[in-house]
N, CA, C and O atoms as CSV, one atom per row, in Angstrom:
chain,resi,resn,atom,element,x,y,z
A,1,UNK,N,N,-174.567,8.490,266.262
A,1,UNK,CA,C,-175.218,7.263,265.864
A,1,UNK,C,C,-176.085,6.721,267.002
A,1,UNK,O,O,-177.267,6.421,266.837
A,2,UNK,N,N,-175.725,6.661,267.648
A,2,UNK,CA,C,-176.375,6.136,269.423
A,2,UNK,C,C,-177.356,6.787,269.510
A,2,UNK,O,O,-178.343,6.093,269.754
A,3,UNK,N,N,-177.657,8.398,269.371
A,3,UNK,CA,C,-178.527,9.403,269.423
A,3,UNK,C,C,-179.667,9.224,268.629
A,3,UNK,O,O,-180.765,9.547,269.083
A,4,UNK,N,N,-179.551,8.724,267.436
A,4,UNK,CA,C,-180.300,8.338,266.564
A,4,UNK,C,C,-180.925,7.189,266.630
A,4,UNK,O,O,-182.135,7.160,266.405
A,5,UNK,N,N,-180.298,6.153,266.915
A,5,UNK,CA,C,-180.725,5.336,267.197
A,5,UNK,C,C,-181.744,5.297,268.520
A,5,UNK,O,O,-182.637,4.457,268.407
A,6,UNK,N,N,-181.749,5.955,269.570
A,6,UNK,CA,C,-182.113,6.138,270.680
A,6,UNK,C,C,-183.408,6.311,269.811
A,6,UNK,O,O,-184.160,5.386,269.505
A,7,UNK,N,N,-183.612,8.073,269.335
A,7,UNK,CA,C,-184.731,8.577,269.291
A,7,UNK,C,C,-185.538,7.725,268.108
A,7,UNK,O,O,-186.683,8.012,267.759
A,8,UNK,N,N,-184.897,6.825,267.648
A,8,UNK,CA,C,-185.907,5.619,266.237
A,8,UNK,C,C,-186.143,4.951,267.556
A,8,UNK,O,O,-187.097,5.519,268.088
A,9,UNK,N,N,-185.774,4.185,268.155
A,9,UNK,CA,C,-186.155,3.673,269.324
A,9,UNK,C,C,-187.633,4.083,270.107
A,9,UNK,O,O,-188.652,3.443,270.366
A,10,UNK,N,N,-187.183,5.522,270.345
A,10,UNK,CA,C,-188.252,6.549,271.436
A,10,UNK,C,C,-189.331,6.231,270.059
A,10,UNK,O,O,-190.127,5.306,270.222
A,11,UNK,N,N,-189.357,6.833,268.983
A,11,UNK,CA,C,-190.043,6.948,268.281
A,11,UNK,C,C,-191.207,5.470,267.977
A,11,UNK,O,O,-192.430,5.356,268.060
A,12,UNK,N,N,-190.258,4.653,267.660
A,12,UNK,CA,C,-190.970,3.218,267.462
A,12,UNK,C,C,-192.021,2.844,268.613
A,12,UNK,O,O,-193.233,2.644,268.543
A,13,UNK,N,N,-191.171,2.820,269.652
A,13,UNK,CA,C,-192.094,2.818,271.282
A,13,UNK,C,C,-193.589,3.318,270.983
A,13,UNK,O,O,-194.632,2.665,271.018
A,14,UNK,N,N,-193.354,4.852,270.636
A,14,UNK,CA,C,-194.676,5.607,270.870
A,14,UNK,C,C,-195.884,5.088,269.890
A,14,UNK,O,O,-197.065,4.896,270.182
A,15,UNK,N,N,-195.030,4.875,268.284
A,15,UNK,CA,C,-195.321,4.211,267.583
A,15,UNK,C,C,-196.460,2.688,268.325
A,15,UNK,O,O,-197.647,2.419,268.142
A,16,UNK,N,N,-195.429,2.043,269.121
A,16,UNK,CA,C,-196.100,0.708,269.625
A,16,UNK,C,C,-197.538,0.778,270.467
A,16,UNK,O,O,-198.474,-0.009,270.605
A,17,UNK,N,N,-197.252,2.077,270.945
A,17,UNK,CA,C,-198.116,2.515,271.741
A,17,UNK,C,C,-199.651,3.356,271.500
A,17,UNK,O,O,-200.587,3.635,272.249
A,18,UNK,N,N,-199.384,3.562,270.190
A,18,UNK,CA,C,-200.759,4.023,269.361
A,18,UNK,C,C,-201.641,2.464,269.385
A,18,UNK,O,O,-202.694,2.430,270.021
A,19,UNK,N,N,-201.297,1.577,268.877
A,19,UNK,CA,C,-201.740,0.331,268.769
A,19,UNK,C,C,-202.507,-0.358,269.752
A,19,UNK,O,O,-203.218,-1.323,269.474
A,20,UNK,N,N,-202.319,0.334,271.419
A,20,UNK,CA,C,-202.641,-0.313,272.519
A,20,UNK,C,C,-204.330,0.397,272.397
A,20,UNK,O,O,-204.414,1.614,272.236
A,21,UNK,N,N,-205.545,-0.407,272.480
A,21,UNK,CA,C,-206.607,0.040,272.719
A,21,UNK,C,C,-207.213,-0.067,274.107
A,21,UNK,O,O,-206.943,-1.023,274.833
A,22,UNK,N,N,-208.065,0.953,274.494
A,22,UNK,CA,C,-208.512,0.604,275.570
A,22,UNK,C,C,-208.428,1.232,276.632
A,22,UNK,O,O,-209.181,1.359,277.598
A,23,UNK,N,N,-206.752,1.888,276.191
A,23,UNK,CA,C,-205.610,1.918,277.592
A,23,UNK,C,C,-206.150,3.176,278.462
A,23,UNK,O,O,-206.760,4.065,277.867
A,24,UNK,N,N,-205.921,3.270,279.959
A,24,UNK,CA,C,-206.038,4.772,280.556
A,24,UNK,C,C,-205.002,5.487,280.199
A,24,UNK,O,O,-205.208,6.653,279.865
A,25,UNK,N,N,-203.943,5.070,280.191
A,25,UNK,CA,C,-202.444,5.291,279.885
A,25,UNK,C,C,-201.473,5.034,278.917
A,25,UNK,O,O,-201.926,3.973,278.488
A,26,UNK,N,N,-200.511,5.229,278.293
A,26,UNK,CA,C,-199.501,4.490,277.911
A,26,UNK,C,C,-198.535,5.637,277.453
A,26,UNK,O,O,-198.767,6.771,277.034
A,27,UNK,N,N,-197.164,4.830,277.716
A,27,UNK,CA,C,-196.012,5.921,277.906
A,27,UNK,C,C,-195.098,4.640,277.713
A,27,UNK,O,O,-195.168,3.420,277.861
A,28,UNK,N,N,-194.041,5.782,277.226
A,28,UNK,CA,C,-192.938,4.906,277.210
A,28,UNK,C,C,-191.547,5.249,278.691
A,28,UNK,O,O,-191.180,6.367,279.051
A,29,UNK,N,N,-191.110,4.053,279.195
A,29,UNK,CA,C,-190.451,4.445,280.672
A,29,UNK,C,C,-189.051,3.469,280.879
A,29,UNK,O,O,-188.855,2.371,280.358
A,30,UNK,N,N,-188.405,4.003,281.539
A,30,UNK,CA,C,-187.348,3.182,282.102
A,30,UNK,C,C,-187.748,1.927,282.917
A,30,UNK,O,O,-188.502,2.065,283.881
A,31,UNK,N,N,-187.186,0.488,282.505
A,31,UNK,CA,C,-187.436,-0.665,283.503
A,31,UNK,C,C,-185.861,-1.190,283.356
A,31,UNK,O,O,-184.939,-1.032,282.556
A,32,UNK,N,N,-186.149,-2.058,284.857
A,32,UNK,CA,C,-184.977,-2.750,284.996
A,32,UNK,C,C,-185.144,-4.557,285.856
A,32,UNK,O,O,-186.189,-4.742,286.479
A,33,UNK,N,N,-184.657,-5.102,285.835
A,33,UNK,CA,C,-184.654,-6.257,286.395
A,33,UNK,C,C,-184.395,-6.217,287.861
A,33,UNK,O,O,-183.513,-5.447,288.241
A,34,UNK,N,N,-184.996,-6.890,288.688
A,34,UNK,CA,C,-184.704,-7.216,290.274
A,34,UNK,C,C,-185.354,-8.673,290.441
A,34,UNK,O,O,-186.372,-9.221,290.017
A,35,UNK,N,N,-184.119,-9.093,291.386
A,35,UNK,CA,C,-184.606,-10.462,291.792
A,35,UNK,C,C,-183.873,-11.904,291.487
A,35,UNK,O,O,-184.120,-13.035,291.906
A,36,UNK,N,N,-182.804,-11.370,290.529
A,36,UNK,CA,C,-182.107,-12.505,290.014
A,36,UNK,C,C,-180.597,-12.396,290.150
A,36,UNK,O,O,-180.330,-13.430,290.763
A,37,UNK,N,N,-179.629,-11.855,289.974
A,37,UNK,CA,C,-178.216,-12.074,290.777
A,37,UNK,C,C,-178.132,-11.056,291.879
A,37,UNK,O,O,-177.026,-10.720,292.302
A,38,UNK,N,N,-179.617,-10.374,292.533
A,38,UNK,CA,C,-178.809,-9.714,293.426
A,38,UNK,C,C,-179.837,-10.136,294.702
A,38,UNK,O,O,-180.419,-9.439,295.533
A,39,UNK,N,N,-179.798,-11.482,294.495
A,39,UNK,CA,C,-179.940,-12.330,295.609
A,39,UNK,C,C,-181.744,-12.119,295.976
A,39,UNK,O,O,-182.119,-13.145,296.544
A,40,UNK,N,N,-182.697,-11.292,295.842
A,40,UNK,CA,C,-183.785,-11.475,296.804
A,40,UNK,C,C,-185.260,-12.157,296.017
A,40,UNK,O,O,-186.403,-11.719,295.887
A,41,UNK,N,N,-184.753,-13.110,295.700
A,41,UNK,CA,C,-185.675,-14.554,295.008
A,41,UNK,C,C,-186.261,-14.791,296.473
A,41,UNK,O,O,-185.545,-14.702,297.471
A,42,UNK,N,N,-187.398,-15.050,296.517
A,42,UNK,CA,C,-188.211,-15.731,297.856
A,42,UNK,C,C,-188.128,-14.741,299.065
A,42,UNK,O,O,-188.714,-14.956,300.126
A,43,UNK,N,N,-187.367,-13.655,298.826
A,43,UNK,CA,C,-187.376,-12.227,299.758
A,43,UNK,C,C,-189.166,-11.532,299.758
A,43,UNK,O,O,-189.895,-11.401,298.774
A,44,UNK,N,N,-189.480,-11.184,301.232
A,44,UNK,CA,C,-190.745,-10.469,301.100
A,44,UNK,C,C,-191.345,-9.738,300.344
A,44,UNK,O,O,-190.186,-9.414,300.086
A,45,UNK,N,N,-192.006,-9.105,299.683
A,45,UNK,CA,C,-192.417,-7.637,298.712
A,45,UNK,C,C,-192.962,-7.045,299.472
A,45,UNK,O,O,-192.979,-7.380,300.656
A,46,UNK,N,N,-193.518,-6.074,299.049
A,46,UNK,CA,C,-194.150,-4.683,300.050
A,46,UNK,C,C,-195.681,-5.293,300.222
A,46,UNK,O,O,-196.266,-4.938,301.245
A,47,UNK,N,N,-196.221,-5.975,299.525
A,47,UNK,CA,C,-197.775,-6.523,299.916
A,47,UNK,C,C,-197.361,-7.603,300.529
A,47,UNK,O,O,-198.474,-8.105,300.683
A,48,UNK,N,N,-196.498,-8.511,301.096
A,48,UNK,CA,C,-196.335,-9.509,302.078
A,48,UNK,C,C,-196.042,-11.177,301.091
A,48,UNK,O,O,-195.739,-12.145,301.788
A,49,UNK,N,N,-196.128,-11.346,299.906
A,49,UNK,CA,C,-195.786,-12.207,299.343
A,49,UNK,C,C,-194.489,-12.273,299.223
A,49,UNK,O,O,-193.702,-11.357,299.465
A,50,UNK,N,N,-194.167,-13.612,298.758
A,50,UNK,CA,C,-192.403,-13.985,298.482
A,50,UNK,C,C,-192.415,-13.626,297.078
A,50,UNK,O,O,-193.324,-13.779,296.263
A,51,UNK,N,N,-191.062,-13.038,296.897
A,51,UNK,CA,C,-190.723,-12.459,295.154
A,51,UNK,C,C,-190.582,-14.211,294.614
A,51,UNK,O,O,-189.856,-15.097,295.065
A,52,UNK,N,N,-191.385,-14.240,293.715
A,52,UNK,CA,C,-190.937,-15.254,292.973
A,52,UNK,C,C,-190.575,-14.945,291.135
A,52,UNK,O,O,-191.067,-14.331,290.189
A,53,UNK,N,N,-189.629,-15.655,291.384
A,53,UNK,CA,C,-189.041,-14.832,290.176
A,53,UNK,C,C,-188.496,-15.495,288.555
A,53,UNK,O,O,-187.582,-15.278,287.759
A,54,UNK,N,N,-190.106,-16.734,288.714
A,54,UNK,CA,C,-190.569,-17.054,287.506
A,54,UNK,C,C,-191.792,-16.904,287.278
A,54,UNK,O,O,-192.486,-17.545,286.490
A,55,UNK,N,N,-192.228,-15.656,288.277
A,55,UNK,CA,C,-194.138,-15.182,287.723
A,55,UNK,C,C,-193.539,-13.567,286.694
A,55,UNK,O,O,-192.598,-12.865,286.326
A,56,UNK,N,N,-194.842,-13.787,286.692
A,56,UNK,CA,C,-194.207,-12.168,285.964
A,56,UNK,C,C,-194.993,-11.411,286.646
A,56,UNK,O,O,-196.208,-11.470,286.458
A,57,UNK,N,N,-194.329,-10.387,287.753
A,57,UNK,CA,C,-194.776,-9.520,288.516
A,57,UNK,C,C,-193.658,-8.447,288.153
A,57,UNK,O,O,-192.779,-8.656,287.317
A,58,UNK,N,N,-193.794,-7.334,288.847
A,58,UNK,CA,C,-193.033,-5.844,288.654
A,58,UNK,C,C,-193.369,-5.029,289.814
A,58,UNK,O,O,-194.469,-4.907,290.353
A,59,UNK,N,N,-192.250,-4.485,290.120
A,59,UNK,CA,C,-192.486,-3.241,291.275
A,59,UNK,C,C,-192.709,-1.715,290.712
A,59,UNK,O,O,-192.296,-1.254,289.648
A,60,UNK,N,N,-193.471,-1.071,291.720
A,60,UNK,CA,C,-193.833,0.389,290.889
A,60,UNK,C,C,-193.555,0.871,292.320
A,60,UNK,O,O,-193.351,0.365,293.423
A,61,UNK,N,N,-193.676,2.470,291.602
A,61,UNK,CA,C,-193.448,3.076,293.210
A,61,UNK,C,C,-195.317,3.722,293.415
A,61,UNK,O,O,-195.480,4.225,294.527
A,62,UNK,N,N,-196.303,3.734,292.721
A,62,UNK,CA,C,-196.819,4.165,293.374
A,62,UNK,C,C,-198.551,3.455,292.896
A,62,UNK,O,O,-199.657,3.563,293.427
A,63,UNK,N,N,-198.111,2.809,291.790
A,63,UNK,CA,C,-199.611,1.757,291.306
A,63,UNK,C,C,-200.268,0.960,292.438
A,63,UNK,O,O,-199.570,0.443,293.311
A,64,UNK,N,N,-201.408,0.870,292.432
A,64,UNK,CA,C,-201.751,0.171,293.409
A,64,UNK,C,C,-201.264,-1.150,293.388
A,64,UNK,O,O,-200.867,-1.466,292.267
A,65,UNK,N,N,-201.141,-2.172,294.377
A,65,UNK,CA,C,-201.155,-3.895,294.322
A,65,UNK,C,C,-202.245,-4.110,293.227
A,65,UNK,O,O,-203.269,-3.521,292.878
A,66,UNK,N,N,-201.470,-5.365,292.795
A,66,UNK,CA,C,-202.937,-5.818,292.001
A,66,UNK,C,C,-202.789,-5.494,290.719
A,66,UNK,O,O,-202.665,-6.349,289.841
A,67,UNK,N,N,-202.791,-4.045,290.468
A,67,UNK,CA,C,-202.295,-3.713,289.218
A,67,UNK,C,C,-202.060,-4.194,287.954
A,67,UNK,O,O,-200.874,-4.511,288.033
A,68,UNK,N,N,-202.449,-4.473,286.754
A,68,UNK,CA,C,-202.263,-5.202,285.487
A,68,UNK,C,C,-201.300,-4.519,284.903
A,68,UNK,O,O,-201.740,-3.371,284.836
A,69,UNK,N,N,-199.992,-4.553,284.330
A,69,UNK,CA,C,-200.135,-3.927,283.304
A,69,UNK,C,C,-199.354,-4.223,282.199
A,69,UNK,O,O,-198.287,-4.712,282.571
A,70,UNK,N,N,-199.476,-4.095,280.517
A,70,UNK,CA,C,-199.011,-4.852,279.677
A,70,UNK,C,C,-197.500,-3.796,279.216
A,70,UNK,O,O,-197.562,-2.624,278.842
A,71,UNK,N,N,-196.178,-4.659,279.390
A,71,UNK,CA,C,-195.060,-3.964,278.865
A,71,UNK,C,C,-193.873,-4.506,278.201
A,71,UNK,O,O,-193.172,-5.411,278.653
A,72,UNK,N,N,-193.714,-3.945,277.201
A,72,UNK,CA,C,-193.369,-4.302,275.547
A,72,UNK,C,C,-192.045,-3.807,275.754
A,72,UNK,O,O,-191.654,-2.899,276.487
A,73,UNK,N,N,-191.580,-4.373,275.174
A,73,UNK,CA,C,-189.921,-4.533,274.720
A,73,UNK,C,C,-189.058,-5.306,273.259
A,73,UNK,O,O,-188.795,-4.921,272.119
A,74,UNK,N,N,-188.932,-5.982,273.681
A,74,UNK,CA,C,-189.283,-6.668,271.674
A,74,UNK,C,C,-190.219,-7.856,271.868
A,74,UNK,O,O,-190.560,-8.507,270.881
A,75,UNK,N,N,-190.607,-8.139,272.960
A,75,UNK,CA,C,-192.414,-8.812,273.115
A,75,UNK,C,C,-192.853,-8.000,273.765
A,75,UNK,O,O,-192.409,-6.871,273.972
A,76,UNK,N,N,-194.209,-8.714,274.342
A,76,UNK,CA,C,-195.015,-7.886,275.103
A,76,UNK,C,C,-195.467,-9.532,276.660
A,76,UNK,O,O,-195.381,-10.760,276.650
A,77,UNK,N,N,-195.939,-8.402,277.759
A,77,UNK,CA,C,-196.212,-9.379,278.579
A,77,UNK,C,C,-196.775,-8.515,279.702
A,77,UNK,O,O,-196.472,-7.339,279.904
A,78,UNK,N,N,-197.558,-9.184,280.342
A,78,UNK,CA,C,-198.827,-8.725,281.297
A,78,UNK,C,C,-198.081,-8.704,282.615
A,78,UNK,O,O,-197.102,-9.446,282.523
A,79,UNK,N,N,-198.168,-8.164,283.745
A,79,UNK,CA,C,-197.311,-7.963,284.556
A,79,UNK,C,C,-198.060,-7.726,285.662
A,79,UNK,O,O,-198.883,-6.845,285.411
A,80,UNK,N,N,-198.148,-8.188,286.950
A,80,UNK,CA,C,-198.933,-7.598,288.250
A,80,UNK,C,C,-197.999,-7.302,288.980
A,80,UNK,O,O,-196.944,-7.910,289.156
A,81,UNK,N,N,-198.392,-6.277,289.465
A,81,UNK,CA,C,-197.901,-4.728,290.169
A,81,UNK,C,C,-198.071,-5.799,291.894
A,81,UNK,O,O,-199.163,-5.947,292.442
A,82,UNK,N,N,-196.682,-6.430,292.477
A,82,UNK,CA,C,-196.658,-6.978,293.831
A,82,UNK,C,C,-195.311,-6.149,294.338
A,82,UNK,O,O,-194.729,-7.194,294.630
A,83,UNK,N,N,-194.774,-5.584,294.528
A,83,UNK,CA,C,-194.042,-4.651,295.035
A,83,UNK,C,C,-193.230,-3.169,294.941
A,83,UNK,O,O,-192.761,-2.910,293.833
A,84,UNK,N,N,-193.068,-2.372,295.808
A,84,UNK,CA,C,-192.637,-1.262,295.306
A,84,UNK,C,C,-190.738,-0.673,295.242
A,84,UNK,O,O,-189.747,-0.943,295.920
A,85,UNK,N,N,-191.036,0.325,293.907
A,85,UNK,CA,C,-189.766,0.519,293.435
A,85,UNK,C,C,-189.724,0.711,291.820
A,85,UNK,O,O,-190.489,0.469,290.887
A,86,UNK,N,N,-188.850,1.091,291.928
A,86,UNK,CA,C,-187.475,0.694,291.607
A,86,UNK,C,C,-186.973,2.136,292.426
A,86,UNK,O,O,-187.477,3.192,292.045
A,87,UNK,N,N,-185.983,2.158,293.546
A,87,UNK,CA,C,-185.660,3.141,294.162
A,87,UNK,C,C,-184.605,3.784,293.437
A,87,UNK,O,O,-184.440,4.885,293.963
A,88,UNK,N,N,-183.735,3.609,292.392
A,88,UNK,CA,C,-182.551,3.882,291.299
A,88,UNK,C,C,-183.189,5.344,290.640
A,88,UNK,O,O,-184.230,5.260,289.989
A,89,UNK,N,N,-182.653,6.435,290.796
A,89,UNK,CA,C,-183.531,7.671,289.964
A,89,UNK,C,C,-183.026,6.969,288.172
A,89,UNK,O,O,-182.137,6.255,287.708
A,90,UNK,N,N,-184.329,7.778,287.633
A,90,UNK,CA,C,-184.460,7.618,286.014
A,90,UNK,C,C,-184.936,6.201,285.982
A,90,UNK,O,O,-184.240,5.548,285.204
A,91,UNK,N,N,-185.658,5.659,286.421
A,91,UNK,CA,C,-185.534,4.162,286.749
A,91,UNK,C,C,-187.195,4.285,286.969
A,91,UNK,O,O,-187.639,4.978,287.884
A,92,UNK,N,N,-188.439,3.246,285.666
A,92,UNK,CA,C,-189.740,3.317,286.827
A,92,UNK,C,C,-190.242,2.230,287.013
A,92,UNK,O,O,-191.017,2.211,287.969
A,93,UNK,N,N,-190.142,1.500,286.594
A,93,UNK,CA,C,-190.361,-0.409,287.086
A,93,UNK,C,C,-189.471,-1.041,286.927
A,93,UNK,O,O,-188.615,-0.864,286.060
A,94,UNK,N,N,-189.516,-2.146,287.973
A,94,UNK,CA,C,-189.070,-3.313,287.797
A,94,UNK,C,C,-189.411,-4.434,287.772
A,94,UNK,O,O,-190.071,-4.756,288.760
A,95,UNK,N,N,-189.161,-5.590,286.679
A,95,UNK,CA,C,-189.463,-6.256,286.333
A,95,UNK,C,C,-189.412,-7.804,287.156
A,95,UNK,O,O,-188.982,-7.471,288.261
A,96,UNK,N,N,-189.537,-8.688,287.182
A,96,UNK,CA,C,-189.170,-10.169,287.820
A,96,UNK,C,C,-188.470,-10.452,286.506
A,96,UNK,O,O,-188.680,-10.077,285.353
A,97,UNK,N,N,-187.473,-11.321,287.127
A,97,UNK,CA,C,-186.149,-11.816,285.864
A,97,UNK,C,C,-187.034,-12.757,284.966
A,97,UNK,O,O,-186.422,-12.926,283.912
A,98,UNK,N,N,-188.548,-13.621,284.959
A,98,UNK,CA,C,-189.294,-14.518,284.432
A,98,UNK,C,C,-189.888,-13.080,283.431
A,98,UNK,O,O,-189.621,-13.081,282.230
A,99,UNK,N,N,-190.620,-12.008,283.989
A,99,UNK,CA,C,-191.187,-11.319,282.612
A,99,UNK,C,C,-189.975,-10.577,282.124
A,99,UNK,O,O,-189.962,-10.772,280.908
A,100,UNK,N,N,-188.981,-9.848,282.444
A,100,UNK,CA,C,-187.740,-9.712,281.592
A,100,UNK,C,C,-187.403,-10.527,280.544
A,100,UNK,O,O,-187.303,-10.050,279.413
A,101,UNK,N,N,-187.231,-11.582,280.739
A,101,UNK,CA,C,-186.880,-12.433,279.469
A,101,UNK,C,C,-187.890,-12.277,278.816
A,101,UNK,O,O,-187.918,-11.938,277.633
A,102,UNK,N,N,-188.877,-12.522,279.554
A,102,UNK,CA,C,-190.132,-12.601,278.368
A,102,UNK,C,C,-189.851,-11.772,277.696
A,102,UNK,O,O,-189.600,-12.224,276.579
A,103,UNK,N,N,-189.719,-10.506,277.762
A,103,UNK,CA,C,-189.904,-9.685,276.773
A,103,UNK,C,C,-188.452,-8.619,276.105
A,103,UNK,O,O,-188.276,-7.477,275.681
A,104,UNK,N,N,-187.630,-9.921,276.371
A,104,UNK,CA,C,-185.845,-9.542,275.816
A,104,UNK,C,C,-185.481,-8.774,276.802
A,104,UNK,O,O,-184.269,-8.556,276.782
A,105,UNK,N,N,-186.100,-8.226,277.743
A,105,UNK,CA,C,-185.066,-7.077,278.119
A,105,UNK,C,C,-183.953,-8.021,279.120
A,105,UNK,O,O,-184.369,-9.082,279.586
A,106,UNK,N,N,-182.693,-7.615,279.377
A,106,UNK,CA,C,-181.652,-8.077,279.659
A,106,UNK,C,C,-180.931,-7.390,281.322
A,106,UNK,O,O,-180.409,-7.973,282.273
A,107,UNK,N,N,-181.198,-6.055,281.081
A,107,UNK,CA,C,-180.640,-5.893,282.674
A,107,UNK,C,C,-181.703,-4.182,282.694
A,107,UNK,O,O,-182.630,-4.039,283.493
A,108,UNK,N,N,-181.339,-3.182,281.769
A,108,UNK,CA,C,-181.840,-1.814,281.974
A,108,UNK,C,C,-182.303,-1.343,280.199
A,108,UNK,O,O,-181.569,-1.469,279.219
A,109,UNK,N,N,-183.906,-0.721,280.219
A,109,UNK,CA,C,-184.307,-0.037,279.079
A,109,UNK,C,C,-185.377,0.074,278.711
A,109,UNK,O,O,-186.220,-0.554,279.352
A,110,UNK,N,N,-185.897,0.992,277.406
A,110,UNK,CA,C,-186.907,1.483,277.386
A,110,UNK,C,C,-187.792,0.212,277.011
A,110,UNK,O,O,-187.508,-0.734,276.277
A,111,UNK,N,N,-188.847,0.455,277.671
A,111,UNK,CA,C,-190.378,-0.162,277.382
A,111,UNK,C,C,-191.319,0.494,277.623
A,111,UNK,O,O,-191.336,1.405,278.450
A,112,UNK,N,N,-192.703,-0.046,276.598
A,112,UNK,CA,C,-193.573,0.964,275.890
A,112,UNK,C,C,-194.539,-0.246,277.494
A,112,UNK,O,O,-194.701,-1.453,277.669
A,113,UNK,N,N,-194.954,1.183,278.361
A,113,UNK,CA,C,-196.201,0.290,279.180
A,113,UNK,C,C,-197.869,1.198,278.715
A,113,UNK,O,O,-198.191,2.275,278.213
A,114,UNK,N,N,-198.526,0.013,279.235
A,114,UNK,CA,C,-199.831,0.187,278.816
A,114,UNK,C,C,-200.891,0.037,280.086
A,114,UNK,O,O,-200.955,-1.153,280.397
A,115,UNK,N,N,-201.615,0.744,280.791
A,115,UNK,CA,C,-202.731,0.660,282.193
A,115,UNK,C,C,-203.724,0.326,281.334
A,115,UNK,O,O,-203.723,0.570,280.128
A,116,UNK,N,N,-204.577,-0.233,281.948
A,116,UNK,CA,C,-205.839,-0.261,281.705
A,116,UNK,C,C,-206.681,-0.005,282.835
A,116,UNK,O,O,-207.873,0.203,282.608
A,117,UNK,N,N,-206.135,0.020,284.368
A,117,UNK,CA,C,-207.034,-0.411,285.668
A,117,UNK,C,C,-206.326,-1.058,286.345
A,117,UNK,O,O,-205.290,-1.701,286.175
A,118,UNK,N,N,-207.018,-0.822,287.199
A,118,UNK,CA,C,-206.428,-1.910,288.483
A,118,UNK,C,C,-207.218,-3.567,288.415
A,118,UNK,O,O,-208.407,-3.886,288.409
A,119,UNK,N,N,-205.996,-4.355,288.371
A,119,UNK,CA,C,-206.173,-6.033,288.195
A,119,UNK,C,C,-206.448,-6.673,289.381
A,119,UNK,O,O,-206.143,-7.848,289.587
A,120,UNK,N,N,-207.166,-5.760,290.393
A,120,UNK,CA,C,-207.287,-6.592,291.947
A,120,UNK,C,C,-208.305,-7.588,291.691
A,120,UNK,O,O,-209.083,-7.580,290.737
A,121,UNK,N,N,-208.243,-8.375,292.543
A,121,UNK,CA,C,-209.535,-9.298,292.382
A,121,UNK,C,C,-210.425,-9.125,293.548
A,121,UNK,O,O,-211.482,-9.753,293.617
């Protein structure tokens, strides 16, 4: 049952992901939350800002800073790429606990992301 459910899941994702226009990219990937019970709220990021962790930013391990990018879960929400990670294998962003909620996710799971470019200014 779990199995099934998984792959209606995988399936729906990709599904979500036909819909995205525009995109350079889109895939569906592992995210997880950082920043909210495991203490590093107002802690540095890898570009030199404080994590604040009612913007909606996300760590990647290898997107540039700046970075836009839109990722769906049972909403959707725009996300700038201010630090790197998620160092956890099977694991490829992480979220700020402010766009997590946004978009239901709760601690670890799949979301459908979408690139378009780099969001530097």
């Amino acid at each position: 049952m779990r199995r099934l459910f998984s792959r209606s899941l995988h399936l729906f994702l990709w599904a979500a992901l036909l819909l995205f226009s525009g995109s350079q990219f889109a895939r569906a990937e592992v995210a997880s939350v950082y920043g909210g019970s495991d203490g590093l709220c107002g802690s540095r990021t890898a570009n030199g800002e404080r994590l604040n962790c009612s913007a909606m930013t996300a760590a990647h391990r290898t997107l540039p800073f700046g970075t836009l990018l839109r990722v769906c879960h049972s909403g959707c929400v725009v996300v700038r790429i201010n630090d790197r990670g998620p160092f956890v294998r099977g694991r490829h962003i992480d979220l700020s606990p402010a766009a997590a909620r946004a978009i239901g996710l709760r601690q670890t799971g799949q979301v459908a992301i979408s690139y378009g470019g780099t969001g530097s200014r």
